[in-house]
N, C-alpha and C positions, 0 to 999 in steps of 0.2 A: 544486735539485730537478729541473732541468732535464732531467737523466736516467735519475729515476725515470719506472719504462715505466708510465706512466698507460693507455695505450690498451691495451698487449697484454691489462693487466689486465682492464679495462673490457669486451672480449673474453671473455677467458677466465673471470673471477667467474662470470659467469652460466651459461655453457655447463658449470660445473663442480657449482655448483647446479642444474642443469636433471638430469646424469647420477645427484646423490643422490637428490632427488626421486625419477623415475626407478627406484630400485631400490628404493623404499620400499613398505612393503604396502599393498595395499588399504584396509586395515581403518585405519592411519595415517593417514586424510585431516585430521582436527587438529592432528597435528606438523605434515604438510606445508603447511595454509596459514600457521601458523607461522614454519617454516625459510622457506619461500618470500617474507616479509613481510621478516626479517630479512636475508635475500639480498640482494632489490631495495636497502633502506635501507642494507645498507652499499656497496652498488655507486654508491647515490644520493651517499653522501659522499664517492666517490669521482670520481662529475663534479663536485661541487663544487672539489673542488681543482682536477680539469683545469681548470675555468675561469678560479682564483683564477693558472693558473700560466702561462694563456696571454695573451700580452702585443698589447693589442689594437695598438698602434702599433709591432710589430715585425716578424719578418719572415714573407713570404706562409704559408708552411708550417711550423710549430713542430710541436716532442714528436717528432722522429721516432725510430720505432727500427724494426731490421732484422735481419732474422733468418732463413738459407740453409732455404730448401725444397727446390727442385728446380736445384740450381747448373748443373747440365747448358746447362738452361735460362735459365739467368737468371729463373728464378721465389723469390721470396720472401715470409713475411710480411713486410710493409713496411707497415707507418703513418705519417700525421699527418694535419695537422687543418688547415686556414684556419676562418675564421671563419664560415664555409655551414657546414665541416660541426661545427663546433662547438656551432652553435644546437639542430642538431638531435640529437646526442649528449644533449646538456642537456634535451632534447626529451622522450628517451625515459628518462634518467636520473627526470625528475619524475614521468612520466606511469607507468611501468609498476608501480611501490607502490602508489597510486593504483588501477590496476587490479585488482591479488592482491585490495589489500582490498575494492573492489566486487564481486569475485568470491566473498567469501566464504558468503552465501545463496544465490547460483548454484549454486557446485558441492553446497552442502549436498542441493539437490532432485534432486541425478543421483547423491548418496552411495548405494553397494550397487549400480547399476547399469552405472555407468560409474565409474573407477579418478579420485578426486581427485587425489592426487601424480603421476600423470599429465599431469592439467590444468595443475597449477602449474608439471612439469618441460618442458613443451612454450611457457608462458608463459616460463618464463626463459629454454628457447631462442632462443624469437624474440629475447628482449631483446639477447642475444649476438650472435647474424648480423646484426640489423641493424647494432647497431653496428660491427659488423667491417664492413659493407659501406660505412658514412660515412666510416670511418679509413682503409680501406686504400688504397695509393698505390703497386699491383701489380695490372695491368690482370684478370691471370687471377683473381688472389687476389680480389676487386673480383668476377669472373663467379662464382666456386663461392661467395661469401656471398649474393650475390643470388638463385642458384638455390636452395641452400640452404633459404632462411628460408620457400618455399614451404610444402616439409614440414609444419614443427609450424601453418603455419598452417591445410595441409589438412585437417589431427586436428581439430583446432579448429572448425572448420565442420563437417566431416562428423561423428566421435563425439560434439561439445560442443555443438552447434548445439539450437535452439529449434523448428525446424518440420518436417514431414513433408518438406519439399523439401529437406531438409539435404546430402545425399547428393550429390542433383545438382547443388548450390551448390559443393558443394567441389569435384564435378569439373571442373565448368565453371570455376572460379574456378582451377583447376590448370593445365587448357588452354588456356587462356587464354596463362597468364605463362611455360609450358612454350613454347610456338609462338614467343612474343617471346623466351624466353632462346635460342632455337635462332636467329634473328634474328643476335643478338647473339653469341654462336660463332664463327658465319661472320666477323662483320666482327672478334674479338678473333685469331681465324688468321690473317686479312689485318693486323690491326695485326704481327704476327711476320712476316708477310712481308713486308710495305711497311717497316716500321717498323726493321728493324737487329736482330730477330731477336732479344728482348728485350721485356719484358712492362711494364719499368722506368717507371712516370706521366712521369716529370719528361725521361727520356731520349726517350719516345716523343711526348712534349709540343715538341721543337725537329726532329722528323722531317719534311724534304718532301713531301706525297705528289703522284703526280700530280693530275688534278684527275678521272678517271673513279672510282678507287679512292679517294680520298677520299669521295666524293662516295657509291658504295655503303656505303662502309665507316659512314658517318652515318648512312644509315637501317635497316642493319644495327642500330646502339646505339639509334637514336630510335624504329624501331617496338617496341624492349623496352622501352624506356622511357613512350613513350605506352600501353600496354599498365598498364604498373605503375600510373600515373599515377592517373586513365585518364584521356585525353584522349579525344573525338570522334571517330570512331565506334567508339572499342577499348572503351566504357566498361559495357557491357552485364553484363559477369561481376557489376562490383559492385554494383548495388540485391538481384540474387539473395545475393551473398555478405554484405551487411551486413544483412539481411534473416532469416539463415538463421543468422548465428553466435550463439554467448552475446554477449550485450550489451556484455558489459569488453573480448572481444577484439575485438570490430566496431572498438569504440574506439578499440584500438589498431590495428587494420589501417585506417583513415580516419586518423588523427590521425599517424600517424607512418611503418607500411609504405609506404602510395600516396608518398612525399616522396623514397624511393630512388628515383622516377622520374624529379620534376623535380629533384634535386638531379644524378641523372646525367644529364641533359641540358646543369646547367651545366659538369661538371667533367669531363665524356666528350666530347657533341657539342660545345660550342662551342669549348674549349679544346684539344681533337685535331685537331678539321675545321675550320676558321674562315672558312674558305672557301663550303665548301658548309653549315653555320650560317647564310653570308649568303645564299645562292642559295635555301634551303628555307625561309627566315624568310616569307615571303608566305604559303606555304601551312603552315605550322605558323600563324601569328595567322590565319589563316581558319577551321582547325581548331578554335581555342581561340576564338574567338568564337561558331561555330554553337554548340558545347559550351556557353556561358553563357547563352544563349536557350533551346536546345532543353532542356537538362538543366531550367532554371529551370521552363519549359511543362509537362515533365512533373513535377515536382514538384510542381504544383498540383493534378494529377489524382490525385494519391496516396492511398491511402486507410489504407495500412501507417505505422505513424510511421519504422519502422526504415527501410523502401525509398524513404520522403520524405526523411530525414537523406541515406542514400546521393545521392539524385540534386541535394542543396544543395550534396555534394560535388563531381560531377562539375561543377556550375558555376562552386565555387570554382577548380576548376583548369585554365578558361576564362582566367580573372582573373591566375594566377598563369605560363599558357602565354603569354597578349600581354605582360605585364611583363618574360617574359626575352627574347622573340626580336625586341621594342623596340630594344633595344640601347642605352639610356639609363642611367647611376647610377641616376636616381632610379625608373624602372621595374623596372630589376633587384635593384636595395637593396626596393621596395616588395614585388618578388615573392617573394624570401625571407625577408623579414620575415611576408609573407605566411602562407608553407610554416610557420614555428614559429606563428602567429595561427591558423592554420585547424586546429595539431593541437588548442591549448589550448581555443577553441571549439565545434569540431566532435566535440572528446573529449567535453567537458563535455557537448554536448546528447546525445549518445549514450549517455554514463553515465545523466545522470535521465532518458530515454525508456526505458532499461532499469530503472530501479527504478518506474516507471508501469508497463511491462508486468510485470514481475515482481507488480506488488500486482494487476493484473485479470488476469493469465493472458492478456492477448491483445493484440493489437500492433496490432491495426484502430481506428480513428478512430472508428469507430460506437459503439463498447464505450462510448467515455467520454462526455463531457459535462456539465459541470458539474461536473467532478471537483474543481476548483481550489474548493469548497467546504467539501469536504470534507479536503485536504490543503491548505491556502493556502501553506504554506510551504514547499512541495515545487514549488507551482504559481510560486511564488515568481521560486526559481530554475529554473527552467522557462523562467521569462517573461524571463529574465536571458540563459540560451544564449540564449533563441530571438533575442535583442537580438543580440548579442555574432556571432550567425551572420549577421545582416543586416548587421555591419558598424556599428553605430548608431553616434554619436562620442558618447566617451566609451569607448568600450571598443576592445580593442589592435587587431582585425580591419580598423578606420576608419581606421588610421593606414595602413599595409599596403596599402590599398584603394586610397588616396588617394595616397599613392605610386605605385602602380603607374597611377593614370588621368593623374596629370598629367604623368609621363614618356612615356608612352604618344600624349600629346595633342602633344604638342611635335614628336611625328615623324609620327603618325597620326590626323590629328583624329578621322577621319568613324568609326576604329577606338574609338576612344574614348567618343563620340557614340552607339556605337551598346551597346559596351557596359554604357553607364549605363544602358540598360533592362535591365538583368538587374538593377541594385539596387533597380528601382521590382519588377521580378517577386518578388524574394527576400523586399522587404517584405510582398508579399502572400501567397506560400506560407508564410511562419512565422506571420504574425497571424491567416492562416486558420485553420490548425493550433491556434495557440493559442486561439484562439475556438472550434470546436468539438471540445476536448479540455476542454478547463479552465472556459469561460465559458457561459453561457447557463443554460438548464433542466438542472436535476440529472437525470438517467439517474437511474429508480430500483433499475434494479439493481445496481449500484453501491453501493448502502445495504446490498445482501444480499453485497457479497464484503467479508468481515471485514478481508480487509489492505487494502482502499482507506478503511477509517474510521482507519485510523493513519499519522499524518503523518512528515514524514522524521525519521530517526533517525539516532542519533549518530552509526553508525557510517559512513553516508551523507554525512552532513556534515565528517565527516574526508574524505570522498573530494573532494567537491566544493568544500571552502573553499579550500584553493589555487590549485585551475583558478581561482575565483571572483578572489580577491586578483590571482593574474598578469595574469586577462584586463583588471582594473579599472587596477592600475599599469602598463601597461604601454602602455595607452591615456590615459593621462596624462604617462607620463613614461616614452617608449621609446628615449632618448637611452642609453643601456648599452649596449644589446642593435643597434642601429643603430653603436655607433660601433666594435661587432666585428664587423659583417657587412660594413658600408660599404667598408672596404679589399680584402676578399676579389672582393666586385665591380669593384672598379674595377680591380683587377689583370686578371678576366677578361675583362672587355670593354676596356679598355685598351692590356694586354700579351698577350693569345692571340688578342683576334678583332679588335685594328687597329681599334677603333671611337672615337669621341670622343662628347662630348655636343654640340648641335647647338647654337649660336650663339643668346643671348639675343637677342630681337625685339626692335629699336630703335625704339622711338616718332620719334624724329628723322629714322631713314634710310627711314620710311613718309611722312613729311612732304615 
């Protein structure tokens, strides 16, 4: 089955569903979450196979297929997969079913106002470009899905969104990653110029550059990528954007979008430029550490649950920027173990802070109190994300963590050292949270909103038991999922950036 095109499809299902949806009427919004349910699921049993048919001890890039776009150019669709970008293929495979159906009460309160088969054709957009953006293995092809997948998510804030500031979230959230793809232009022209005139991954992967042009041509791809990400100080679009969208897609723009950053930074900057990768790695881990303090600092002052979730993000990807520019396996294994931990946790708490504000109508901290009384088992798993986001061991985020500190320690201690206070901040911004959300005196108005006296519901708990189940086994037993990443790592830092791991400390040669 080797040459069954798994990815073109993976591709294309969703984008094809997104065009019915799409042309479906208004008044249709019940087929469409529907068709849109059945979509995602079978696209879902479709990475199930990619994953059953990629061979984690084979070779670096499997499944490829190719197919003439612009020959002129030497442009084509071109896919395949290593094992980064396979986690996170699987990534959005799980998580975006998951979404349709949290979105189902959503779009019900914007039925007659706003177009549901709309909502759903723009969600199975996204599911498409991104993954077109993981697979592809054609530098331009790779630019027009990254830019791409803006679009349905600008709809999505702007017409889908929950707050008076919607509008300006999307645009800002737009120019943001507009400025960084133009970034990125520039330096994908100079890959055709420098590069042999050819857009080809693998061909422009054994290209000399000089070391001027190299060297732009990096932060050409890394300030769009730190942008996407977001890294320090690019990261301001998203507390307004996760703040401002429907809840399901926040989920997926944190849990899965922001990951086309740092996964291009592994498989663009460090694997094209390797050079200047090592030359900018100081000030990228400087980046990604003020990012895990400062993010963490404000996150405590938060009063939004949604703009508190945003900014636990931008501290996760403090965590996950020192991991790769370490240049260690076990930092780099820990930071893309990471990238798939941080969707499945940071989906999760975003899913149930969305069905908390969905039952009070308001997403401020003040509203609640005591709530976890009246829903105990809503507060439950509440109290579960809020773990699973701290990283607590026992759940998959700790492994992840821990990976990334102790490869990190091995080349940067005081890096390291300094990062562990973003885990002591992180405990305090979620137990805050959950203490005056959930614990203390019951708010008695809260007794007066009728959907805060009904506890989660079925259709709830189909959303959340899987996030629940991965994030549990996976933090017990993430030997799978590590032993398909682990090779893809160690080929990038290995075989593209000439790095090795640094020599076990000898207790005898300290003697």
């Amino acid at each position: 089955m080797s040459n069954f095109p798994y990815l073109s499809l993976l591709v294309g299902l969703p984008l094809v569903g997104s065009a019915v949806l799409a042309f479906l009427p208004r008044s249709q919004g019940a087929l469409a979450k529907k068709l849109a349910l059945v979509w995602t699921l079978v696209t879902l049993g479709l990475t199930v196979a990619l994953w059953v048919a990629f061979k984690a001890n084979g070779a670096r890039f499997q499944l490829k297929e190719s197919y003439a776009w612009i020959p002129q150019w030497d442009v084509h669709f071109s896919f395949f997969v290593d094992g980064i970008a396979l986690v996170m293929i699987a990534l959005i495979g799980v998580l975006v079913p998951l979404v349709v159906v949290a979105s189902w009460k959503t779009v019900e309160k914007l039925d007659g106002k706003r177009s549901v088969p709309a909502y759903f054709a723009l969600l199975l957009a996204l599911q498409g470009l991104m993954t077109g953006a993981f697979a592809s293995s054609d530098v331009l092809l790779f630019y027009v899905f990254f830019e791409a997948m803006l679009v349905p998510m600008y709809f999505l804030i702007g017409s889908y969104g929950e707050t008076p500031r919607r509008q300006y979230a999307a645009v800002k959230f737009f120019l943001y990653s507009l400025v960084g793809g133009l970034f990125m232009l520039a330096a994908v022209i100079g890959l055709w110029v420098y590069g042999g005139h050819t857009f080809n991954w693998e061909t422009l992967q054994q290209a000399d550059f000089n070391t001027m042009a190299e060297r732009w041509m990096f932060l050409g791809f890394f300030i769009a990528f730190a942008i996407k990400a977001p890294f320090f100080p690019f990261h301001t679009w998203l507390p307004d954007a996760g703040g401002a969208a429907p809840a399901p897609a926040a989920a997926l723009l944190v849990a899965v979008m922001d990951k086309v950053g740092t996964f291009g930074i592994l498989r663009y900057c460090l694997s094209l430029f390797p050079n200047a990768s090592k030359y900018f790695a100081p000030l990228a881990i400087a980046l990604s550490l003020v990012g895990i303090i400062y993010a963490a600092l404000l996150a405590v002052g938060q009063d939004n649950l949604k703009r508190l979730v945003a900014y636990t993000s931008v501290a996760h990807f403090g965590f996950i920027g020192i991991g790769i520019f370490a240049f260690t396996t076990q930092s780099g294994t820990g930071a893309v173990l990471y990238m798939l931990n941080h969707g499945l946790a940071t989906g999760l708490l975003f899913l149930v802070v969305g069905f908390l504000v969905a039952r009070r109508g308001s997403a401020s901290i003040k509203d609640f109190g005591g709530a976890g009384k009246l829903v105990p088992i809503l507060a439950g798993v509440f109290f579960l994300a809020g773990l699973a986001s701290l990283a607590l061991p026992g759940t998959s985020p700790f492994v992840s963590e821990f990976l990334v500190l102790i490869g990190v320690f091995s080349v940067y201690k005081t890096v390291a050292v300094i990062a562990t206070l973003g885990i002591v901040l992180a405990a305090g911004y979620v137990l805050w949270m959950y203490q005056r959300t959930m614990q203390g005196t019951l708010n008695p108005a809260l007794k007066e909103v009728p959907a805060m006296n009904k506890d989660i519901k079925v259709r709830e708990l189909v959303v959340v038991a899987p996030l629940i189940a991965l994030i549990l086994l996976l933090g017990f037993y993430p030997k799978p999922v590590i032993d398909v990443i682990n090779p893809a790592v160690k080929a990038t830092l290995i075989q593209d950036l000439g790095k090795s791991d640094p020599a076990p400390i000898s207790t005898e040669a300290k003697k």
